[in-house]
C-alpha positions as CSV (number, residue, x, y, z in Angstrom):
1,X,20.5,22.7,2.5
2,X,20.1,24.6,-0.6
3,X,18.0,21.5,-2.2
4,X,16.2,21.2,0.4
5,X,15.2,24.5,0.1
6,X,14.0,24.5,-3.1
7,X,11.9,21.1,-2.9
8,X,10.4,22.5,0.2
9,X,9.7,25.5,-2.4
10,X,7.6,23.5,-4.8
11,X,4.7,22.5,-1.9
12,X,1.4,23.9,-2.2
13,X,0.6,25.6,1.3
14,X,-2.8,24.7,0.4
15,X,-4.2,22.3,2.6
16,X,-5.0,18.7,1.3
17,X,-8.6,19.1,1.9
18,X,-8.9,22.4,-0.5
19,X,-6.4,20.8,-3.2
20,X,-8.4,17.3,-3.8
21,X,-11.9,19.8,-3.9
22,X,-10.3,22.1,-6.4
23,X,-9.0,19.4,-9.1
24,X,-13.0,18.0,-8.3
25,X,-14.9,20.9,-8.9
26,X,-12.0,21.8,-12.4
27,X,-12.5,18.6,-13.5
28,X,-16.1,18.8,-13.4
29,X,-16.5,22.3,-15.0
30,X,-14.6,21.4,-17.6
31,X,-17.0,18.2,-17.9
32,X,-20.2,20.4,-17.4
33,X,-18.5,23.6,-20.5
34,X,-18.0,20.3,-22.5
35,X,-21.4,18.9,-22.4
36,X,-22.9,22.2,-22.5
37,X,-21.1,23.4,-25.7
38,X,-21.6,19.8,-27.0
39,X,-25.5,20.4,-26.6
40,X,-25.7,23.6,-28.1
41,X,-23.8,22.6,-30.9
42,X,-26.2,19.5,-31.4
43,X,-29.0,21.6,-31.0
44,X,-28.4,24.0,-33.5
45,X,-27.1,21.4,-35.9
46,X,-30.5,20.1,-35.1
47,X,-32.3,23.2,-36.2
48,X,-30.5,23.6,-39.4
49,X,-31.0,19.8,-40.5
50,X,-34.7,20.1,-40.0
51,X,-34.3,23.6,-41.7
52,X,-33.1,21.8,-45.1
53,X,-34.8,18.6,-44.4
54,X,-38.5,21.2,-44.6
55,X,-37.2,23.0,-47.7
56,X,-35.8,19.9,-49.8
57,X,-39.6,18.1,-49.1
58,X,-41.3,21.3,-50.2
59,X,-38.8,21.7,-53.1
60,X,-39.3,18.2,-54.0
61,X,-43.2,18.4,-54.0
62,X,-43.8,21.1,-56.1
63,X,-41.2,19.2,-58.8
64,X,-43.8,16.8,-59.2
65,X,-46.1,18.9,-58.9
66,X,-45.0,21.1,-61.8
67,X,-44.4,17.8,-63.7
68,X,-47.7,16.8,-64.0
69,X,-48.6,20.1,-65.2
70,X,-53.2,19.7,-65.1
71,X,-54.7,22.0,-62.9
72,X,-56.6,19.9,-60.5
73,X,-59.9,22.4,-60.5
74,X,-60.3,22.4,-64.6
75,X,-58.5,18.6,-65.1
76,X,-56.6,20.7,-68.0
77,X,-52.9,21.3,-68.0
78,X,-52.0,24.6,-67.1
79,X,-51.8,27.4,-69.3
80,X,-49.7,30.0,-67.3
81,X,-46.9,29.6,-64.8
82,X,-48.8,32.3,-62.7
83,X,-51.8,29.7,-62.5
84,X,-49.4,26.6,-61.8
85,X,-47.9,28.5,-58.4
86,X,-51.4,30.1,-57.3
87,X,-53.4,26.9,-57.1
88,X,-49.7,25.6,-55.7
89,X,-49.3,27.9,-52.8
90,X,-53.0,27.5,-51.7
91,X,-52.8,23.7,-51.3
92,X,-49.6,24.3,-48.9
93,X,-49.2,24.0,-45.4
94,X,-46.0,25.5,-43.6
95,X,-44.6,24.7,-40.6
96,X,-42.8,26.8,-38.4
97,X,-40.9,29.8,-39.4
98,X,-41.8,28.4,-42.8
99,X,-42.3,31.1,-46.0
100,X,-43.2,29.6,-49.6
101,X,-43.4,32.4,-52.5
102,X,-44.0,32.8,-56.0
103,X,-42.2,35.1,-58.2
104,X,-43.4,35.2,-61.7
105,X,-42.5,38.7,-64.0
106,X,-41.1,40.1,-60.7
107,X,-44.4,39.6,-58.9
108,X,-44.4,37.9,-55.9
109,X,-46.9,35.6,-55.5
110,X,-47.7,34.7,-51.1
111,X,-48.9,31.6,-49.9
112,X,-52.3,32.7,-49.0
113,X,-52.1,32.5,-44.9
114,X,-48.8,34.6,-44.8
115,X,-50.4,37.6,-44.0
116,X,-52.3,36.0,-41.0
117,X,-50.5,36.8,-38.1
118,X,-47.5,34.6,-37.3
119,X,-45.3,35.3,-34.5
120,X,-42.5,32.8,-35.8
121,X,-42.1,35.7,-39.1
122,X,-40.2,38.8,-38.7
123,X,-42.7,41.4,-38.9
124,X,-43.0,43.5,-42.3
125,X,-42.3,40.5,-44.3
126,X,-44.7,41.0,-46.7
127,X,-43.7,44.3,-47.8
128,X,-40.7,44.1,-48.0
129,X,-39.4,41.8,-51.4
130,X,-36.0,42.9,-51.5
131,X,-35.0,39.7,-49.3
132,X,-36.7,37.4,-51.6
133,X,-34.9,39.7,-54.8
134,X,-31.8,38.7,-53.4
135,X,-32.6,35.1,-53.6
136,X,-34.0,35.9,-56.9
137,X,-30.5,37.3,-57.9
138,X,-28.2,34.6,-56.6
139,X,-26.4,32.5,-59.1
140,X,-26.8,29.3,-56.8
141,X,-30.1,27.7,-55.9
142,X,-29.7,27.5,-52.3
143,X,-27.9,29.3,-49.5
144,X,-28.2,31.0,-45.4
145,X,-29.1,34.6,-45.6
146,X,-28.4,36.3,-42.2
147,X,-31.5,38.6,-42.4
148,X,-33.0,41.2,-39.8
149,X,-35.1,38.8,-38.6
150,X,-32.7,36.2,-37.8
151,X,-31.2,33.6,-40.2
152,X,-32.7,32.1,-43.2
153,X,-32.2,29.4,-44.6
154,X,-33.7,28.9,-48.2
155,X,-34.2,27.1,-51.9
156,X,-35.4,28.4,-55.2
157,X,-36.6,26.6,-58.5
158,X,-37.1,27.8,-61.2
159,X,-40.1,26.9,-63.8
160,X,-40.6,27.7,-67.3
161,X,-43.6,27.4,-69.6
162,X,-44.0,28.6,-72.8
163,X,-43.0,32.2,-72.9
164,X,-43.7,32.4,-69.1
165,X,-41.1,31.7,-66.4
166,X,-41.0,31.9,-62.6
167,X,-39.8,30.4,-59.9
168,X,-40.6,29.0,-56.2
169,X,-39.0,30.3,-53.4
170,X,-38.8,28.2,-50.3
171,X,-37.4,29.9,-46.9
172,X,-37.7,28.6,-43.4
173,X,-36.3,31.6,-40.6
174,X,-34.5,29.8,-37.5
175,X,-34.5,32.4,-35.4
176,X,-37.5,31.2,-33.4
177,X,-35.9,27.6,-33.6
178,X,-32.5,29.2,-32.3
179,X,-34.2,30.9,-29.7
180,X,-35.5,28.4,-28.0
181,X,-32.3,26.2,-28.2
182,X,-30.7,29.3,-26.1
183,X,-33.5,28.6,-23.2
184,X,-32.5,25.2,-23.7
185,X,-29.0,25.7,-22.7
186,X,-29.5,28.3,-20.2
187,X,-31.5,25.7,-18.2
188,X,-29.0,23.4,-18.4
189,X,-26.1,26.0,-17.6
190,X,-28.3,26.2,-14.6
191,X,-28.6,22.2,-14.3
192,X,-25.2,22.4,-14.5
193,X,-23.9,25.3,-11.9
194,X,-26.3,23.5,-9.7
195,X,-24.7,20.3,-10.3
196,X,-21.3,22.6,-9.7
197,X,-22.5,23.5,-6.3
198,X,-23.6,20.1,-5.3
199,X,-20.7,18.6,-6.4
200,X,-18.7,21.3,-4.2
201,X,-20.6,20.0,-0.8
202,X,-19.9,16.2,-1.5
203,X,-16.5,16.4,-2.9
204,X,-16.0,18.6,0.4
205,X,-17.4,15.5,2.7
206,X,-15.1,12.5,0.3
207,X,-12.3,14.5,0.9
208,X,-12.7,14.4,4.5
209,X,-13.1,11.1,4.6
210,X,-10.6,9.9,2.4
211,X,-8.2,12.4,4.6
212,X,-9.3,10.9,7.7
213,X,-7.3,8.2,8.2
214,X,-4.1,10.1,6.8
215,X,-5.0,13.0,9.6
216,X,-5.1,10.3,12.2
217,X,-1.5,9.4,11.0
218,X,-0.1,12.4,11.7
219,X,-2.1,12.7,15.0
220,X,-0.9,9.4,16.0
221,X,3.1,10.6,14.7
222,X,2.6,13.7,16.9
223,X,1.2,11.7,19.9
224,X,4.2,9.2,20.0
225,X,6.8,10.3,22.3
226,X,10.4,9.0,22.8
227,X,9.0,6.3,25.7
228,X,5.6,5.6,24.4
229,X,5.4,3.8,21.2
230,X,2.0,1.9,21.8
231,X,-0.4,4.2,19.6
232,X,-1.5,2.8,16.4
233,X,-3.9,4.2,13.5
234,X,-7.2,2.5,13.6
235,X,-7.5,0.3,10.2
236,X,-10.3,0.5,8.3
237,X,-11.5,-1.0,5.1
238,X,-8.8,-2.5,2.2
239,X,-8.5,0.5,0.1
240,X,-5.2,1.6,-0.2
241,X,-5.4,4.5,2.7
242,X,-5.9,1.5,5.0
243,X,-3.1,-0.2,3.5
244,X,-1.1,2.8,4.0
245,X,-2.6,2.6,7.6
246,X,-1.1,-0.9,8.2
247,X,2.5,0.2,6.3
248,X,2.8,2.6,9.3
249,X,1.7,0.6,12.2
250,X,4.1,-2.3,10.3
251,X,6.6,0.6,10.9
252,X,6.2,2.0,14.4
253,X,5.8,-2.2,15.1
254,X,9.4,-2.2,14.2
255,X,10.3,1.0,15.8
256,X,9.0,0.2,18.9
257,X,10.5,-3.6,18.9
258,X,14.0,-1.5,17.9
259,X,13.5,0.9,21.3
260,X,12.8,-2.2,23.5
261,X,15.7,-3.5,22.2
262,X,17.8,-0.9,22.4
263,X,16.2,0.1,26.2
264,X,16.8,-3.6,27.1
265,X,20.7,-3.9,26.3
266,X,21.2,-0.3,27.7
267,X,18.9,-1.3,30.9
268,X,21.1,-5.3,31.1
269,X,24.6,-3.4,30.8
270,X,23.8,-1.1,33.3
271,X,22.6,-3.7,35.3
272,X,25.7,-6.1,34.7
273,X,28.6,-3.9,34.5
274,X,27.8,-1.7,37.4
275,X,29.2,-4.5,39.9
276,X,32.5,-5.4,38.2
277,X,32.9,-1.5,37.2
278,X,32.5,-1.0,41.7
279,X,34.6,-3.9,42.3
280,X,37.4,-2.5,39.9
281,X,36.8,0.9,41.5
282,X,36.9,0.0,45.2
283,X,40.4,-2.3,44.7
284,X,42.2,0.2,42.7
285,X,41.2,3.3,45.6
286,X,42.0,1.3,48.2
287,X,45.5,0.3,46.0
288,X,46.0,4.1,45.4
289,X,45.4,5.1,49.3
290,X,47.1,2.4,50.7
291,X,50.7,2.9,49.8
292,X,52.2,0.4,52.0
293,X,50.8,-2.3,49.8
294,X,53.7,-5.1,49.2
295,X,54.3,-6.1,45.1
296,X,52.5,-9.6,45.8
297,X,49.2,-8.2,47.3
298,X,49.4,-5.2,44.1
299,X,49.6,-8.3,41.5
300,X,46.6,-10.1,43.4
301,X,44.8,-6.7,42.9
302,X,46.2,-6.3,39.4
303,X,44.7,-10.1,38.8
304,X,41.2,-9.4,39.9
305,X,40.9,-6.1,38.3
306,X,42.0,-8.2,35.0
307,X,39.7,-10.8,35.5
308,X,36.7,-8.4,36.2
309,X,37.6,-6.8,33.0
310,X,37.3,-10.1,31.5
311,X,34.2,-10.6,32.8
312,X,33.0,-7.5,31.7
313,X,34.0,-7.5,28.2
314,X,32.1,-11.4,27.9
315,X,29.0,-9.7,29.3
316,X,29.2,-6.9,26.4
317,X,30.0,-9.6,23.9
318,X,26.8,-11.5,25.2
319,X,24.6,-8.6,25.2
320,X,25.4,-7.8,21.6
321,X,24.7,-11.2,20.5
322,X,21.2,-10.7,22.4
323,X,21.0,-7.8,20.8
324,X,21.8,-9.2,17.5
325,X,19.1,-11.5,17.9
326,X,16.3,-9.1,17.1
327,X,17.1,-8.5,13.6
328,X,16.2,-11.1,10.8
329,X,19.5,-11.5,9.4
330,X,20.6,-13.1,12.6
331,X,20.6,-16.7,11.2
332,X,21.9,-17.6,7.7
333,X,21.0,-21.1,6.6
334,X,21.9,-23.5,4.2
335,X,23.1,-27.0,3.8
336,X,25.8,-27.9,6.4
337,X,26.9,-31.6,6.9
338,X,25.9,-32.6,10.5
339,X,28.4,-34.9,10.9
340,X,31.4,-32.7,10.4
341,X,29.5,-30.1,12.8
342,X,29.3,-32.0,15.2
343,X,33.2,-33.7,15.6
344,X,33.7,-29.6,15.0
345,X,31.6,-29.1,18.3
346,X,33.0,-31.6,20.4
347,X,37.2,-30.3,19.8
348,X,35.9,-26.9,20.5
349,X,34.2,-27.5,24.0
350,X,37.7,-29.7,25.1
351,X,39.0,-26.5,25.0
352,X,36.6,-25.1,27.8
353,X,37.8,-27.0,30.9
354,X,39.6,-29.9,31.9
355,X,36.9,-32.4,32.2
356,X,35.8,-36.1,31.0
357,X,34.9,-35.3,27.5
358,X,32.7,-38.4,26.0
359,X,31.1,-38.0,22.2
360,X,27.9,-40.3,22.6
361,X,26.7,-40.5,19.3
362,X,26.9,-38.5,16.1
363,X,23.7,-37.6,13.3
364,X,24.6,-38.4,9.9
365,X,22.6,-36.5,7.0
366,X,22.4,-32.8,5.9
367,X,20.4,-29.8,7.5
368,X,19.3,-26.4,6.3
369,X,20.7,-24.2,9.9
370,X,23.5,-21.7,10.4
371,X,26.4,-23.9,11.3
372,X,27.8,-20.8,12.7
373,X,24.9,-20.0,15.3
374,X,24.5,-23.8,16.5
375,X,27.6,-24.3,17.4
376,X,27.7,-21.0,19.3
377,X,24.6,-22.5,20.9
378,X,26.2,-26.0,21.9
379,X,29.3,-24.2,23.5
380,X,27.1,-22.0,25.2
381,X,25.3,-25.5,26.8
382,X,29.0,-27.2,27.1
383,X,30.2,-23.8,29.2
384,X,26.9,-23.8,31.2
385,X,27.9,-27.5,31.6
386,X,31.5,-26.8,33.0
387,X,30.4,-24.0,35.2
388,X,28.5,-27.1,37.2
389,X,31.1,-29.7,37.1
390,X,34.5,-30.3,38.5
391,X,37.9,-31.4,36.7
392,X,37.6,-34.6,36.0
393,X,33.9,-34.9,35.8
394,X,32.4,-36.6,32.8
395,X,30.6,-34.6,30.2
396,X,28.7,-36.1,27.2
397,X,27.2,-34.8,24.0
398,X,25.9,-35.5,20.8
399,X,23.6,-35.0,17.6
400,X,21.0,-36.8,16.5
401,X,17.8,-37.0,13.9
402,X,14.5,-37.8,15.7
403,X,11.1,-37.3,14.4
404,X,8.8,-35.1,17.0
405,X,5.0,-35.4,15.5
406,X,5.7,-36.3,12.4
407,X,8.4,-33.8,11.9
408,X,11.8,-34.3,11.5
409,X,14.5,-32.0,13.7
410,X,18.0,-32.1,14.1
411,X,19.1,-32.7,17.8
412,X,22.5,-31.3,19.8
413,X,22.7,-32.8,23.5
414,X,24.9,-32.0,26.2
415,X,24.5,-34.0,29.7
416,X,26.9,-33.3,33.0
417,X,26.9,-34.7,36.2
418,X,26.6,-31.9,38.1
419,X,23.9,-30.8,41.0
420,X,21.3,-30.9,38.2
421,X,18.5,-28.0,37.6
422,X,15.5,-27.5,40.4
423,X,12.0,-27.6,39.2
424,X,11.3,-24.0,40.1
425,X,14.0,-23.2,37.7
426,X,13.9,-24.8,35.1
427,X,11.2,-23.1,33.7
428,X,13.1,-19.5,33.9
429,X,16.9,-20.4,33.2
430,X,16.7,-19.6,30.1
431,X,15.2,-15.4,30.5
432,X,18.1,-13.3,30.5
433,X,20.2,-12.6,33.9
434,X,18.6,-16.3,35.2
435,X,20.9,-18.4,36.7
436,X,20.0,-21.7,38.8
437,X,21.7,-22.8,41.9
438,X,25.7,-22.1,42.3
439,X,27.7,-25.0,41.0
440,X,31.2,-26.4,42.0
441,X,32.9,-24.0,39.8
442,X,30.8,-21.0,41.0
443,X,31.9,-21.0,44.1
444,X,35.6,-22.6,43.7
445,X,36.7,-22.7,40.1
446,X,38.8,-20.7,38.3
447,X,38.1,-17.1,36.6
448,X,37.7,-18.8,33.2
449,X,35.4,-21.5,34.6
450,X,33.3,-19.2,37.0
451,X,29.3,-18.7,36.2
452,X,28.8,-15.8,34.2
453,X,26.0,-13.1,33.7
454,X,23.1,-15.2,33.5
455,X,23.3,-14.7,29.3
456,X,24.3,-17.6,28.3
457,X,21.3,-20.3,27.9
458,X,19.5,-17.1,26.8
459,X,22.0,-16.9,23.9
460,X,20.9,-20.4,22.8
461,X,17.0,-19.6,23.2
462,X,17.8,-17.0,20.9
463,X,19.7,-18.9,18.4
464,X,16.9,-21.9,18.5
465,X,14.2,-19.1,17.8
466,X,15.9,-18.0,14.9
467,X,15.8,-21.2,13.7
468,X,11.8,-21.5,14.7
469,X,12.9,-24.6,17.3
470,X,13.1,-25.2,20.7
471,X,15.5,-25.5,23.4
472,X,15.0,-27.9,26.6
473,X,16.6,-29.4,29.6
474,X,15.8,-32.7,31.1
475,X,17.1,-33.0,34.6
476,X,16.8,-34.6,38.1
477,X,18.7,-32.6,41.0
478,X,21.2,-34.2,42.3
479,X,22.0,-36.3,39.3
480,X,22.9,-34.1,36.3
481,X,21.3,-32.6,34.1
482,X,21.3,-32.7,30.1
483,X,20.2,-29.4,28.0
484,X,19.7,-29.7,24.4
485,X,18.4,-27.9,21.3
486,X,15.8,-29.1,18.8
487,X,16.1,-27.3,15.2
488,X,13.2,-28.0,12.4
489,X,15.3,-29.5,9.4
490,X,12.4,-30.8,6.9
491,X,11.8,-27.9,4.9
492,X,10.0,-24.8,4.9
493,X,6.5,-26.6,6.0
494,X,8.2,-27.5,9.4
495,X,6.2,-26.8,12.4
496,X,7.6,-24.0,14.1
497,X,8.2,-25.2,18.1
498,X,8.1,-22.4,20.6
499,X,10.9,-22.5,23.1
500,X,10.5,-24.6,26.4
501,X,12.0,-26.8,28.4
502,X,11.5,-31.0,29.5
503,X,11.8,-31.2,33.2
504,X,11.5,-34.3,35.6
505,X,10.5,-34.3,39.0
506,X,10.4,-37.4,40.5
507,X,13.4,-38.5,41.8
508,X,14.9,-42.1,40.7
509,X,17.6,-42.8,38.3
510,X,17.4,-42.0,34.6
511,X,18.8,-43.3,31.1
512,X,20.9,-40.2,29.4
513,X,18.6,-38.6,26.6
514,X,19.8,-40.5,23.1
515,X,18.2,-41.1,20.0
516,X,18.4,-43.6,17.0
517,X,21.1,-41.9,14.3
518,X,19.0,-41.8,11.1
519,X,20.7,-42.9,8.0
520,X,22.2,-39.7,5.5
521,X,19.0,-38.9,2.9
């Protein structure tokens, strides 16, 4: 109980529905922070490529610019670094939140358009050096300088001529650049809680459909009651809800064929016991009451009360085999030699009554079948056979391999010589609690040799469906009748044979059923 708690602890009480939309929407805001930190990222990385990418060109230009040394206005080299960055800085075009300067003796020499106005430049720029000073003082030759106006990014070389030196300062200021990668992912944060939202309302609709057929299973489990088993969940599609779908109609398949079977042997004992249990009853009441009853009448009571019991406990014992039936270990086949099956059939049914006992012919070979299950079949035809007879009467029986459309089955007969079976009923002798016209030892016979419950030819039907073969009987009233049992023996392609029955109606003398005995394989 204790573990039972506990597991039932661990459940979510949230429903299905919710759980499947919550690990959606997670997953997908994860997804959505991932792509949008990703982005930004990218973006910036972006900016501060293009950043160095502007500043090593400029860098690179005024190198060979420098190298050349003529001033392109006079064709003459030039004769002061102070001249060499002028005429430099007024052939220059900057891009965006792009600043080149000269510095020569501490001066700072502007490219000519930076005092235009530029909204991409933090204001002030061109009065205020001490930025640009502390480029000028920095050991290295490059570096980021998080400035006022946002972060700059920037290069310096120096250049030497004669006594003069200087240098060129090259800065590009991102913040504009970083700016506008911030609009850039806030409309995609936007995009994206969108994208949350829209992937809220269809995750919401998938999840109710995918949980449909899983609610109609446990609408279905909460419609079936203890006598109604019929409901089924509707099968859709072959995903594995719809395999899951069939798994439980599979099972309340089984479960109802269980509670038929179970309803059917408690509805047949009821029906067959109640008579014997009244019979018993009434003799022993009117034994107790009547206390003037001599030993010999007592013992006659005594007798039938025994043999009712008898009766009673065969009609169990059949029911259970019937009941037996239904489940799929109720055969167990493998190789059996026919011939010794059959010689072990024919001692057995002498045992049954005292009657003309004739072994006709005998098969010869090897079949796949429960030896255990026929021959409970072929008494169950040789007692049906005695039940019609009288002592003394001739009964015959045999195997045989025949060959039915092209398929080869292993045969058990047994004929008698008794009233025979009527047309009208030899189509429903063998349905449970059927039983044909009384015979000799129906109304005369013995206990042992009295009809029973109307179980026993559906015993064999039974046992020959388990074996996916048939059983049949071949008769004409007033002349015998012979019953026999056909059983598929050529592997597991054999046709299966639903159960029926050979009848003859036109009266006339007939041959006894035989068939050639096939040589062993």
């Amino acid at each position: 109980m204790a573990s039972d708690e506990v597991v039932a602890s661990r459940g979510s009480a949230l429903p299905a529905r919710w759980r499947i939309l919550t690990w959606i929407l997670l997953t997908t805001a994860v997804a959505l922070v991932s792509v949008v930190v990703t982005a930004r990222a990218l973006l910036l990385n972006d900016v501060d490529h293009d950043a160095n990418a502007d500043i090593t060109q400029e860098i690179d230009e005024f190198r060979a610019f420098a190298s050349v040394g003529v001033d392109p206005t006079t064709a003459a080299p030039f004769t002061s670094v102070d001249r060499m960055l002028e005429v430099y800085l007024n052939r220059q075009h900057t891009s965006e939140g792009e600043v080149i300067v000269g510095v020569v003796g501490g001066d700072l020499l502007f490219d000519r358009r930076i005092a235009l106005d530029r909204p991409d430049l933090p204001p002030g720029l061109t009065e205020d050096g001490n930025l640009f000073d502390q480029m000028l003082a920095t050991p290295t030759s490059s570096g980021v300088i998080d400035a006022p106006g946002g972060r700059v990014r920037w290069a310096r070389s120096d250049v030497t001529s004669g006594s003069d030196d200087g240098a060129l300062i090259v800065a590009v200021f991102t913040a504009e650049q970083r700016a506008q990668v911030g609009e850039t992912i806030r409309t995609i944060a936007l995009v994206a809680v969108g994208g949350l939202g829209l992937t809220a309302v269809i995750g919401w609709l998938v999840a109710a459909q995918i949980l449909a057929p899983i609610r109609q299973v446990r609408e279905v489990a909460a419609s079936i009651g203890e006598k109604d088993l019929t409901s089924r969940v509707p099968v859709h599609g072959r995903d594995d809800i719809a395999a899951l779908a069939e798994t439980f109609n599979s099972m309340l398949d089984r479960l109802e064929q269980a509670h038929a079977t179970q309803q059917r042997f408690v509805d047949d004992a009821g029906h067959e016991l109640r008579t014997p249990i009244t019979v018993i009853r009434g003799h022993l009441e009117v034994m107790e009451l009547d206390r003037t009853t001599d030993a010999t009448t007592r013992a006659a009571t005594l007798r039938l009360v025994e043999d009712e019991l008898d009766r009673m406990a065969r009609i169990v014992s059949d029911l259970l085999v019937l009941a037996k039936a239904e489940r799929p270990d109720f055969v167990t086949c493998r190789d059996v030699d026919v011939t010794d099956l059959t010689l072990d059939i024919e001692a057995k049914a002498q045992m049954l009554g005292t009657r003309d006992w004739q072994l006709m012919e005998v098969a010869e070979g090897v079949a796949d079948i429960d030896s255990q299950r026929v021959t409970q079949a072929a008494l169950q035809l040789a007692t049906n056979a005695v039940s019609h007879t009288h002592a003394g009467d001739v009964i015959q029986l045999g195997s045989a391999f025949v060959v039915d459309d092209g398929h080869r089955l292993f045969r058990v007969w047994v004929k008698d010589t008794g009233p025979g079976v009527a047309p009208e009923d030899a189509s429903r002798i063998f349905e449970r609690f059927r039983r044909g016209n009384p015979g000799p030892a129906d109304v005369d016979g013995p206990a042992p040799e009295r009809g029973g419950a109307g179980l026993g030819l559906a015993i064999v039907r039974a046992i020959t469906d388990a074996h996916h073969g048939s059983v049949w009987v071949d008769s004409i009233p007033g002349e015998g009748a012979t019953f026999g049992i056909d059983l598929p023996v050529d592997g597991p392609g054999a046709r299966v044979h639903a159960t029926g029955h050979r009848e003859h109606t036109e009266p006339g003398p007939r041959e006894p059923v035989s068939a050639p005995t096939l040589e062993r394989p």
